[in-house]
C-alpha positions in Angstrom: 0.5 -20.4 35.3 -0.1 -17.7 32.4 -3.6 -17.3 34.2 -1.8 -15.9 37.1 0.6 -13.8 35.4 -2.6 -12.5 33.4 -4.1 -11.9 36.8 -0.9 -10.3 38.1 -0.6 -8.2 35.5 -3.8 -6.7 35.8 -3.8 -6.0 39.1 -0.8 -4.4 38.9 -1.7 -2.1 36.0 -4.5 -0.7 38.9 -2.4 -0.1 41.5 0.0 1.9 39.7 -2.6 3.8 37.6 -0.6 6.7 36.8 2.6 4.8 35.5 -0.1 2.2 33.4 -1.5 5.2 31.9 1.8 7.0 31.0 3.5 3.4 29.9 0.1 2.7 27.5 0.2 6.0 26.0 3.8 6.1 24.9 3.8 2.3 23.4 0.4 3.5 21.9 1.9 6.2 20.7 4.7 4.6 19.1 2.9 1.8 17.8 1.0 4.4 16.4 3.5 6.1 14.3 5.0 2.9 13.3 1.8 1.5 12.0 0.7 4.4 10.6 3.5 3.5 8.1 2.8 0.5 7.8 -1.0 0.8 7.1 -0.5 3.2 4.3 1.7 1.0 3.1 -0.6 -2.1 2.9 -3.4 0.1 1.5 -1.6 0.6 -1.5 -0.6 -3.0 -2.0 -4.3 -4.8 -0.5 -5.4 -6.8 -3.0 -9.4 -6.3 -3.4 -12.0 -5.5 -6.3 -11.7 -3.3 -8.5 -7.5 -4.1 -8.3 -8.5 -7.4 -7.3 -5.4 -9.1 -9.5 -2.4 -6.6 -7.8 -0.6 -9.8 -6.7 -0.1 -11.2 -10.3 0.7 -7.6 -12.3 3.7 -6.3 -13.4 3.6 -2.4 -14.5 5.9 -0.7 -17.1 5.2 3.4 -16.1 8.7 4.7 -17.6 10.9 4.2 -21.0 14.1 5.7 -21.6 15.7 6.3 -25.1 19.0 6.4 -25.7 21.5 7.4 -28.7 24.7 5.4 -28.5 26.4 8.2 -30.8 25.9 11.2 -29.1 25.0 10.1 -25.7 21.6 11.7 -25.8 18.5 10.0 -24.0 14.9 10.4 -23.5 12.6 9.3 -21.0 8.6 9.0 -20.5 5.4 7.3 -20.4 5.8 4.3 -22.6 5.2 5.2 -26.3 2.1 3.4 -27.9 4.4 2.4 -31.1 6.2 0.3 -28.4 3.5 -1.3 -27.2 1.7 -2.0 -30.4 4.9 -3.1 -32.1 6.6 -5.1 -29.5 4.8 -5.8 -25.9 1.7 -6.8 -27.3 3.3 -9.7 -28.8 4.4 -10.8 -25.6 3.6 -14.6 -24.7 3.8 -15.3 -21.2 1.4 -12.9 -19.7 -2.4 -13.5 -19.5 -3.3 -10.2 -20.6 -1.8 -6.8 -21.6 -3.4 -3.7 -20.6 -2.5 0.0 -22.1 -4.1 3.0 -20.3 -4.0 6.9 -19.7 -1.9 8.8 -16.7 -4.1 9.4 -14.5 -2.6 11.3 -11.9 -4.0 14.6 -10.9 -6.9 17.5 -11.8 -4.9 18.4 -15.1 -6.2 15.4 -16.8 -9.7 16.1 -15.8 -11.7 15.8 -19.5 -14.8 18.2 -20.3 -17.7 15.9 -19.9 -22.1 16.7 -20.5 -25.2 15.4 -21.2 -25.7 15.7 -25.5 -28.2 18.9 -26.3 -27.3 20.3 -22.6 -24.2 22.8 -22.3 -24.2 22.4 -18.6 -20.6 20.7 -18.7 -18.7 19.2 -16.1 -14.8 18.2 -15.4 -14.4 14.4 -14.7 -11.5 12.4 -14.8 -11.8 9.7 -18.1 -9.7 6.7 -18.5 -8.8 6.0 -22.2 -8.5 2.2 -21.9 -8.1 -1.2 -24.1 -10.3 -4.1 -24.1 -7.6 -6.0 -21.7 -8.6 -3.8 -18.9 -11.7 -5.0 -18.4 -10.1 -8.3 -18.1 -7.5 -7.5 -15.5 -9.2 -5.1 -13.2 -12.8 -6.2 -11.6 -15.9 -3.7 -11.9 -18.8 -4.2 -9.8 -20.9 -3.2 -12.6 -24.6 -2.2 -11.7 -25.9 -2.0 -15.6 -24.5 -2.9 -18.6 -20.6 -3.9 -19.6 -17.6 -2.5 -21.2 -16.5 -3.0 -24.2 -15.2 -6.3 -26.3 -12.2 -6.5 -28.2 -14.0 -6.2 -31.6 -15.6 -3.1 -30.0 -12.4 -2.0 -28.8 -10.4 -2.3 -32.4 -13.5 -0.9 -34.2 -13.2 2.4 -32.1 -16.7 2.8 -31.3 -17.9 5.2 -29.3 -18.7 3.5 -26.2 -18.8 5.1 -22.7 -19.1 3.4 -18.9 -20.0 6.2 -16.0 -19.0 5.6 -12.2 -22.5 5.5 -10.4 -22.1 9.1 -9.2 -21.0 10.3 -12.2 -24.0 9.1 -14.2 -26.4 10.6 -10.9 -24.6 13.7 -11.5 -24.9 14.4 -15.6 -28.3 12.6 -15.7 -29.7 14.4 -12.5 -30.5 10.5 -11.1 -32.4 10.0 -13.9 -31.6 6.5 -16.3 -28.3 6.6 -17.8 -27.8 3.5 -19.6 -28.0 4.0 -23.5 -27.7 8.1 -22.9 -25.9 9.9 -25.4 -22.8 11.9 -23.7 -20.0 14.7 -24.9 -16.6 13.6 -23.9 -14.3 16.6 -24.9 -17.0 17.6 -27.6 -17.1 13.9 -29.1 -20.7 12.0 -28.6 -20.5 8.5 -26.8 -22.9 6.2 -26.1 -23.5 5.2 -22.3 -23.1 1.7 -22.0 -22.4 0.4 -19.3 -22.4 1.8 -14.9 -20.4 0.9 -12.4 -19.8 1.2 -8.8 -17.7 4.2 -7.6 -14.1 3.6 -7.2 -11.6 4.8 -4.8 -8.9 6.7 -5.8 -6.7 4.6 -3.7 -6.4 2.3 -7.0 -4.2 4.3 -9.3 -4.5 2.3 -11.9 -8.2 1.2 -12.0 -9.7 4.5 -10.8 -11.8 7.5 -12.5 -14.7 8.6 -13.5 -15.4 7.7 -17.1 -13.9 4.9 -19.3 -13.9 5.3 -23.1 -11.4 3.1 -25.6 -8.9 4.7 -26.6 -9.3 3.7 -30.4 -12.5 6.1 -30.3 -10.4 9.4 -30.0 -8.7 11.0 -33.0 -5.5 11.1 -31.6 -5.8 7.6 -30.2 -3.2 7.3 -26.6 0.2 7.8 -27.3 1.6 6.7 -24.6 0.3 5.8 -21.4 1.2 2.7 -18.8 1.2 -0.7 -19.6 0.2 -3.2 -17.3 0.8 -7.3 -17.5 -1.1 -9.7 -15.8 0.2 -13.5 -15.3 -1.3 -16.4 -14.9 0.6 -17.1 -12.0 3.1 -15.0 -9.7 5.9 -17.5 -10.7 5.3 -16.0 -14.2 7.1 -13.0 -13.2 10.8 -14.4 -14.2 9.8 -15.2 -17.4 7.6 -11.8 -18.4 10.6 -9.7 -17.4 13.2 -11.8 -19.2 10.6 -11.1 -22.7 10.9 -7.6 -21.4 14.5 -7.8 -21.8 14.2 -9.4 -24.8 12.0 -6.5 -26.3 14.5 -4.2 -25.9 17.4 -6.3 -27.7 15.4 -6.4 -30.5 14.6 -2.8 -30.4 18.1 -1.9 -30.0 18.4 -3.9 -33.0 15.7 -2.5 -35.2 16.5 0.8 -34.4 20.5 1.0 -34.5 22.4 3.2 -32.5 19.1 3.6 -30.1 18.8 1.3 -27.2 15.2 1.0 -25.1 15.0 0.5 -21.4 11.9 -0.2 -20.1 12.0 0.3 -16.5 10.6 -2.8 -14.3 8.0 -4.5 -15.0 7.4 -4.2 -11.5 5.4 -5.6 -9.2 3.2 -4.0 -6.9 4.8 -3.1 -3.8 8.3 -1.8 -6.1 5.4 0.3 -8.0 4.5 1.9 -5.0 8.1 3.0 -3.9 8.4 5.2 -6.9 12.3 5.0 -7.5 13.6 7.2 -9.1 16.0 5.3 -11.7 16.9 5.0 -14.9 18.7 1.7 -15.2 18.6 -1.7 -13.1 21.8 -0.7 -11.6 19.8 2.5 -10.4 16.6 0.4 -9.0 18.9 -2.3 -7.2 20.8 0.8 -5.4 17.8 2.6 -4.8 15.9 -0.4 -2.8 18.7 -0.9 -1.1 19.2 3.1 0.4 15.1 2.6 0.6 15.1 -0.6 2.9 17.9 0.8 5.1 16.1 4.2 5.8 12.9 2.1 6.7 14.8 0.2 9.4 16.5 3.4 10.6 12.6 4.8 10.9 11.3 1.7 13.1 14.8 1.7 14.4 14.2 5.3 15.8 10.4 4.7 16.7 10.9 1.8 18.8 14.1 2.5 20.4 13.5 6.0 21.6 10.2 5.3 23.4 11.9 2.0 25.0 14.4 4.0 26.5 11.7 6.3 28.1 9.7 3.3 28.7 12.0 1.5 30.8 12.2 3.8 33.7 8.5 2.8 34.2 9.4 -0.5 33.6 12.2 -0.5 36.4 10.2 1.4 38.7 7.4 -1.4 38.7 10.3 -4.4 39.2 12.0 -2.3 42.1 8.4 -2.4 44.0 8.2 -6.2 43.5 12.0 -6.8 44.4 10.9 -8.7 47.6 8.4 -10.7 46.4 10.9 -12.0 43.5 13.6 -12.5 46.6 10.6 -14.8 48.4 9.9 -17.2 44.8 13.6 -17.6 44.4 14.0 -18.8 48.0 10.9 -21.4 47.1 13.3 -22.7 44.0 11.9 -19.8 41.1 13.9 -20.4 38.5 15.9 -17.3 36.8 13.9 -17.9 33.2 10.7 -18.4 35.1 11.1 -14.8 37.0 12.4 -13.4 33.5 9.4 -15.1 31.3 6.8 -13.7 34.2 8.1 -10.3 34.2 8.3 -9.9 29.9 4.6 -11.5 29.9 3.3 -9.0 32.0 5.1 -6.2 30.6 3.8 -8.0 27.2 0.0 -7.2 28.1 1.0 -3.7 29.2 2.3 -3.6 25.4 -0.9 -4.8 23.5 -3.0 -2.8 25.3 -0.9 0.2 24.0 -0.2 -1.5 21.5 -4.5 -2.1 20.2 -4.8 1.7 21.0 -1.7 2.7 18.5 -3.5 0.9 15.8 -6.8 2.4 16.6 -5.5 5.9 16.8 -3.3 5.1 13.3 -6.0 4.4 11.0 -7.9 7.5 12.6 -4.7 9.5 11.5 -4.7 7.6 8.3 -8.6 8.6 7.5 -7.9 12.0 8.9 -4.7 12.5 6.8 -5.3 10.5 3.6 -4.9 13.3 1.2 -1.7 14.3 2.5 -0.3 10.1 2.6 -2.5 8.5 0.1 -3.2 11.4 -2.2 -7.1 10.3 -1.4 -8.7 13.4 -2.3 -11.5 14.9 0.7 -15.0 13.2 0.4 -13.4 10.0 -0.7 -13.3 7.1 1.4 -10.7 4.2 2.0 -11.9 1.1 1.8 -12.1 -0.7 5.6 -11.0 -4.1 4.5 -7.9 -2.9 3.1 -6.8 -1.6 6.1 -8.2 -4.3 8.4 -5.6 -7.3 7.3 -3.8 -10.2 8.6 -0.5 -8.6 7.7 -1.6 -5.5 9.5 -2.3 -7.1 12.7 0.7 -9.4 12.7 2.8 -6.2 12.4 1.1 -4.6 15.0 1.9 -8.2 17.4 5.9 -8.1 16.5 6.0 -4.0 17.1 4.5 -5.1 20.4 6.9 -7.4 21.3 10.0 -5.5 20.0 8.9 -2.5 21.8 8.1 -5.0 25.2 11.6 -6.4 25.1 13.2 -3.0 24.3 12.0 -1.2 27.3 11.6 -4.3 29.7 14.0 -6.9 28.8 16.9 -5.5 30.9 14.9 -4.7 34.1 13.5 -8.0 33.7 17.2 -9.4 33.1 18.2 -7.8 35.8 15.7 -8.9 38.2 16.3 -12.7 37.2 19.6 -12.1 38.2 19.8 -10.7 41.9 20.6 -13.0 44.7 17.9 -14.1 47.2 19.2 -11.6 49.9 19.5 -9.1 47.8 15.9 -9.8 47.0 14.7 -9.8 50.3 16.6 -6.5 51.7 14.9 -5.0 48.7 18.7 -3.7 47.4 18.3 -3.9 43.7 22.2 -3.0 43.3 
């Protein structure tokens, strides 16, 4: 029975050329813009090498200080004191990570080859010994550095692939000597480029942080678990923490936004307590909805004309199947399913046309600078493609659903005298 309505479906879609075409370009524009949101969203939240752990990390980018006397606060990265004194005594997480912002050109570091002065800007990670742990280089020679290594300070450096082509002119770079903001280092270790899609894991040189004078102050601090179901129990220690620094420190009380996961990271709230966060999701989530709302809805109301026009051409042929006993739900489910394949096809195109947007707009919506790619299997997901299937069928029973009610509905001679009142 499908195979008919397949074949139906087709068929109709030639004879009424113009209205397919106009029909598929409107849902494939809609599914466009709606998955255009929803693929930049899954980028930042894919989980694949180097970030290969994003599922089981929590992330603690913010404190905030206050003074119970006076009323005064301050706010920031999270001090290294903090971390050294309190989170890295934390039990329940597998491993905690402490590392440099990141963010933009201002914390490029002057970077050249020892005995040249030919120097370069490149953007260097000051990291622990952790974060070679939690995040997953493809390394192509060499390693990072142990925890003995890291606690020693040494002076060891690991080069993305095109960094070490470009200050070593493709020559060897493994066991080079290097200037990292006038300081030598010892090249140990290369790796595969990353993508500055990963925030956390990206850059262009790696150094420990115990190997510069003024060590990291503060930074970010990431904790990976074990497991997911972990996550309770990390962020009731976090709590924790900051009773015993409100203790310690009498009249100050520590807040340290989060930890959270992932996908809240990627939101970037603006808050300053949990109350804040919860409230924050909340006014979030609803304008979301009231996006998709908008991008479905308004191109379902144009789409149904089309849709209408269509069912008013077949109005006697639905009058002859009801006379031959056509159920209502058959002539409804025939008329969605049709309009359904109408809705894929626009719907495939939408994709295809939002991850050309995506690639041609990623500066602008990923902050992926020019020249820099994004990876293909992070946009190419299950999740992706089962969003793309509901849009589809939201947008199908949006702009069909009542003609196809309607339809189902009228009597036999109605049907036949093609009167669709």
């Amino acid at each position: 029975m499908y195979r008919i309505y397949f074949k139906q479906a087709i068929q109709m879609l030639r004879q009424n050329s113009f209205i397919s075409i106009i029909s598929i370009l409107g849902t494939a524009l809609a599914i466009m813009m709606i998955m255009t949101i929803i693929v930049t969203e899954e980028v930042k939240t894919f989980r694949m090498a180097p970030e290969i752990n994003r599922d089981r990390s929590l992330y603690i980018m913010y404190h905030v200080e206050r003074d119970t006397t006076d009323g005064g606060w301050f706010s920031g990265l999270v001090p290294h004191d903090i971390v050294k004194e309190y989170l890295s005594a934390l039990k329940t997480p597998a491993y905690t990570s402490f590392m440099n912002r990141l963010d933009d050109l201002n914390m490029q570091t002057t970077v050249n080859v020892e005995g040249l002065s030919d120097y370069g800007l490149y953007a260097a990670r000051y990291v622990d010994a952790s974060f070679w742990k939690v995040f997953s280089f493809g390394f192509i020679e060499g390693s990072g550095f142990s925890e003995e290594e890291f606690q020693s300070g040494i002076h060891h450096a690991v080069l993305s692939e095109s960094t070490a082509k470009e200050l070593f002119k493709g020559e060897k770079a493994l066991g080079r000597n290097i200037q990292i903001a006038f300081t030598n280092y010892r090249v140990t270790g290369i790796v595969k480029d990353v993508s500055p899609v990963f925030k956390y894991a990206g850059g262009d040189i790696w150094i420990p942080y115990t190997s510069r004078k003024e060590g990291l102050r503060a930074g970010y601090v990431l904790l990976m678990a074990t497991d997911k179901a972990d996550f309770p129990r990390i962020i009731a220690e976090i709590r924790d923490v900051e009773r015993k620094y409100a203790i310690d420190h009498h009249p100050k009380t520590l807040y340290l936004r989060g930890p959270e996961n992932q996908k809240m990271r990627t939101m970037d709230l603006q808050a300053n307590s949990e109350q804040e966060i919860r409230e924050a999701i909340r006014i979030k989530n609803r304008r979301t909805v009231f996006v998709f709302l908008i991008l479905l809805i308004i191109p379902a109301l144009n789409l149904s004309g089309f849709s209408l026009s269509r069912i008013r051409k077949r109005i006697a042929e639905i009058g002859v199947r009801k006379a031959f006993g056509a159920k209502k739900y058959v002539i409804l489910i025939q008329v969605l399913y049709e309009n359904m394949i109408t809705s894929l096809v626009g719907g495939l195109i939408g994709l295809i046309l939002s991850y050309v947007a995506i690639t041609w707009l990623k500066n602008w919506l990923l902050k992926v600078p020019e020249g820099s790619d994004i990876p293909l299997s992070a946009m190419l997901s299950p999740a992706v493609f089962a969003a793309v299937f509901v849009a589809c069928l939201l947008l199908n029973l949006l702009s069909a659903g009542l003609s196809a009610l309607k339809a189902s509905r009228m009597t036999i001679v109605n049907s036949l005298n093609q009167n669709d009142r």
